[in-house]
N, C-alpha and C positions, 0 to 999 in steps of 0.2 A: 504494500500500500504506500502511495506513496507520502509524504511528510504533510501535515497539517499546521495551518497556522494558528496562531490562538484563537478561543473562543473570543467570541463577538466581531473577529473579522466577516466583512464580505466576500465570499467567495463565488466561485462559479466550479460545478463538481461534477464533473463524470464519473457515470455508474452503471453495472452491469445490472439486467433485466432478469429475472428468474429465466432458467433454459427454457429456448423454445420460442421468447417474446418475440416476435418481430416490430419494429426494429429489437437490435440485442443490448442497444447500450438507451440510455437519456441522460437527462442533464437538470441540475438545480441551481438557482441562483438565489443568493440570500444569503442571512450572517449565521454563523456558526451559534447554535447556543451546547453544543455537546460533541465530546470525541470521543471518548471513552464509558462502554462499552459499545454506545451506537451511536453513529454520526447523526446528527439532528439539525438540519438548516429548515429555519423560518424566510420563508420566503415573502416577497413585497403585500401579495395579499395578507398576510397571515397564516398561512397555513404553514404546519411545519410532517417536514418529510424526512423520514429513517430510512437511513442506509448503515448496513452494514461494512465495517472496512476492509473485510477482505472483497467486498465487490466495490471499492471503489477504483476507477482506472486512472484520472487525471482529479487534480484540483490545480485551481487557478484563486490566488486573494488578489481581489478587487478594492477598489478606490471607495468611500462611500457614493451613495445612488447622487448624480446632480442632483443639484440645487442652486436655485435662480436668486442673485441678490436681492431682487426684490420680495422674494418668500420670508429669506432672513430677515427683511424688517420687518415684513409684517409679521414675524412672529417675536422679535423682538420689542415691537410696538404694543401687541398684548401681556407681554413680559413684562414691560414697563408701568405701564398700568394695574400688576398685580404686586408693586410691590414701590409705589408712588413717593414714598416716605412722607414725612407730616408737610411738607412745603415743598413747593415746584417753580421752577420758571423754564419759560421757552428760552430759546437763545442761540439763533441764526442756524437753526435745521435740531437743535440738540434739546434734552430734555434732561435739567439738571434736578436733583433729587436730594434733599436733605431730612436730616432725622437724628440730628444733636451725635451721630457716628454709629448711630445702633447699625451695625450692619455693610457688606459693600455694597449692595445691589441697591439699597433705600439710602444711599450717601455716595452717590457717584451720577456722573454724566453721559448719559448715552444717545446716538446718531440716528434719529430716526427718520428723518426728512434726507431727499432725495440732495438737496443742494450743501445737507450739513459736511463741514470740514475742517482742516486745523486753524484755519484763520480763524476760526472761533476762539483759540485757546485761552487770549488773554483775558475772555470776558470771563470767561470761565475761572478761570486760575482767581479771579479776582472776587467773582460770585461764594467761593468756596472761603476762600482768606476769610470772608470779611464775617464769617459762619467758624472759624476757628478749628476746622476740620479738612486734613488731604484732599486737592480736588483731583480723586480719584473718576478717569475715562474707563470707560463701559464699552469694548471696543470690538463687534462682532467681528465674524472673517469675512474682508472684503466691502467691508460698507464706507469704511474709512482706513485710507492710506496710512499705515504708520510708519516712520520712518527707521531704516534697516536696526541704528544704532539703539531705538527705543528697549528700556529691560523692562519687562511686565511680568505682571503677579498672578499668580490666584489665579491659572490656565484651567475654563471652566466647559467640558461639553453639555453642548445643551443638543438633549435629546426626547426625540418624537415619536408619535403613535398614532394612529388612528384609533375612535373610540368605537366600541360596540355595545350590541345587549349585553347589560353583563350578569353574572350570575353568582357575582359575588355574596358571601355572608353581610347583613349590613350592618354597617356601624353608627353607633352615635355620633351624629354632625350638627353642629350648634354654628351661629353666627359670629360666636365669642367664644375664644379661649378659660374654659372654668377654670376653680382651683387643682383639678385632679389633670386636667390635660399641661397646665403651667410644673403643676410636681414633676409629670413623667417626664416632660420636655427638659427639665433639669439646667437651663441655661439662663444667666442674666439677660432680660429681654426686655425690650421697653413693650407694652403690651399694646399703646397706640400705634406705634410699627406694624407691631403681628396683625392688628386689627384695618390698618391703613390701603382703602381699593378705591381705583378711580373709575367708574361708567361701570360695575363689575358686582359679583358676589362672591363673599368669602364662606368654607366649611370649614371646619377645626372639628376633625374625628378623633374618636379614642375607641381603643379596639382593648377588650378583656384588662381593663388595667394594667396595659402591657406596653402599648403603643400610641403614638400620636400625630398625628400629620395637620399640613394643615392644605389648602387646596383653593384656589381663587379662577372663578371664571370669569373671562375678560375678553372683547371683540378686538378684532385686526382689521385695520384699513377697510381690506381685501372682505370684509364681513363675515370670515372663522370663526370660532366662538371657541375659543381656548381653554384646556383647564390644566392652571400651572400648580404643580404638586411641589409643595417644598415642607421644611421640619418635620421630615420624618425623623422618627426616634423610637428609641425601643428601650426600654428598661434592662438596664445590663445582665439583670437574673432572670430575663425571659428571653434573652435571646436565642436564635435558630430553634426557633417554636414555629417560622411561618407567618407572625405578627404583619411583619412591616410588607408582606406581597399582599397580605391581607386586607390591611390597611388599606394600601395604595389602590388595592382592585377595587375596595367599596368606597373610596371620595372617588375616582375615574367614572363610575355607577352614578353616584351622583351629581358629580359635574355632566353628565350625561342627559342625567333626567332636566339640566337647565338649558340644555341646548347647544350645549359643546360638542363637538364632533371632533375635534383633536387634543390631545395632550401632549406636554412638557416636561423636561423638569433639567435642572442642572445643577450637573454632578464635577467636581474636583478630579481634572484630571487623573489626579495620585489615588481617587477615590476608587480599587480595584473591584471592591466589594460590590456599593454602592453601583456603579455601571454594572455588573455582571448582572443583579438584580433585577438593574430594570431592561438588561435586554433579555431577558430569559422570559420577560412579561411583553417584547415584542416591540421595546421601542430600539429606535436605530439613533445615529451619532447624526445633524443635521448639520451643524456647525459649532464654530468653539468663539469664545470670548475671552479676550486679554482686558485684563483691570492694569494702568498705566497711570502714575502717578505724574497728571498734565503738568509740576512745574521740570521734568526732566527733559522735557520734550523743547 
């Protein structure tokens, strides 16, 4: 057989047909979520196909599937929207975010408009100063130029899905983070942050006093209806119970039942775990964001 690449890559896989098939071989294309014992590629619709490895003939790893710049903002633009911070301003294509530091994604700057660029920076840099906080760029691939020598942080995949009927167990989903979903979540948080969505609705699930997530659905440009899953967490003496697939399956269910048809989420490149989870739940790698600290620039 010959050599595989890791799981979560795309690949394209030739395979032999039970004797007899005519044709005698076919072919899969999609990301790996399994090698061992049985190869398992989930392929673009969702389905996923078993092959055995001694009937495999060829593999081939792939690039992830295109994606059109304009897709990334507009799902960037729903992005942004679910995680707004307590104060906003526009500012020549960008969409600056503050929230006293709770956070990067609710305390940085991101390119949502077609015309936004670096000549922005000094408003920016200045918008941030004058707020006592890094003015941290929110910097997806390909929407805005950075230049070679730029060092950036916090390399973060954001990854997609499309949504279905789901059939998940359902969980407790409230509007507001209670005491018991703040306990499990276990992290200083400012809780106006957690609660903070622009044009959107937020759920904040708790699964078996185990686990907590929190889940915002939010529209794109392009009229998507997104639901971006973030804080998951799991209580450390419940973990690899299945909590947090759990979790994540019934906010996806109900960001579903509001009219979302795709999800989100992003994950920390170094985040092995975290990414492995949620491709095995069928989402792919869309694109990545660099957080860049605009006075180096």
């Amino acid at each position: 057989m010959p050599d595989l690449p890791p799981v979560g890559t795309r690949v394209s896989l030739r395979y032999r047909l039970p004797a007899g098939s005519v044709p005698p071989l076919s072919d899969v294309v999609g990301h790996l979520l399994d090698v061992a014992p049985i190869i398992r590629v989930r392929t673009k619709s969702g389905a996923v196909v078993d092959v055995s490895p001694v009937d495999v003939v060829a593999v081939r790893a792939l690039t992830d599937a295109p994606v059109r710049t304009s897709q990334i903002r507009n799902l960037e633009h729903a992005a942004a929207l679910a995680w707004p911070g307590l104060e906003q301003q526009w500012l020549d294509g960008w969409l600056l975010r503050f929230s006293g530091g709770h956070s990067h994604r609710a305390n940085s700057a991101v390119p949502l408009e077609v015309h936004a660029s670096l000549t922005a920076l000094p408003g920016i840099v200045d918008w941030y100063r004058a707020r006592g906080v890094t003015p941290w760029l929110a910097v997806p691939d390909r929407v805005v130029r950075l230049p070679d020598r730029a060092a950036t942080a916090l390399e973060s995949l954001v990854m997609t899905s499309a949504l279905g009927p789901s059939t998940a167990e359902p969980a407790a989903v409230s509007p507001h983070p209670g005491e018991q979903w703040l306990r499990i979540y276990a992290r200083d948080v400012d809780v106006d942050v957690l609660t903070s969505v622009l044009d959107g609705e937020l759920g904040f699930a708790t699964r078996a006093d185990a686990a907590v997530g929190r889940c915002a659905v939010t529209p794109a440009p392009d009229g998507t209806r997104w639901a971006g899953l973030a804080g998951v967490r799991v209580d450390e003496r419940r973990r690899r119970e299945g909590h947090a697939r759990a979790l994540c399956s019934a906010l996806m269910g109900w960001a579903a039942g509001r009219g979302a048809t795709r999800a989100y989420v992003q994950v920390l490149s170094d985040n092995d775990a975290a990414a492995s989870l949620y491709r095995s739940m069928g989402f792919t790698t869309q694109h990545r964001v660099h957080y860049v600290d605009g006075r180096t620039l």
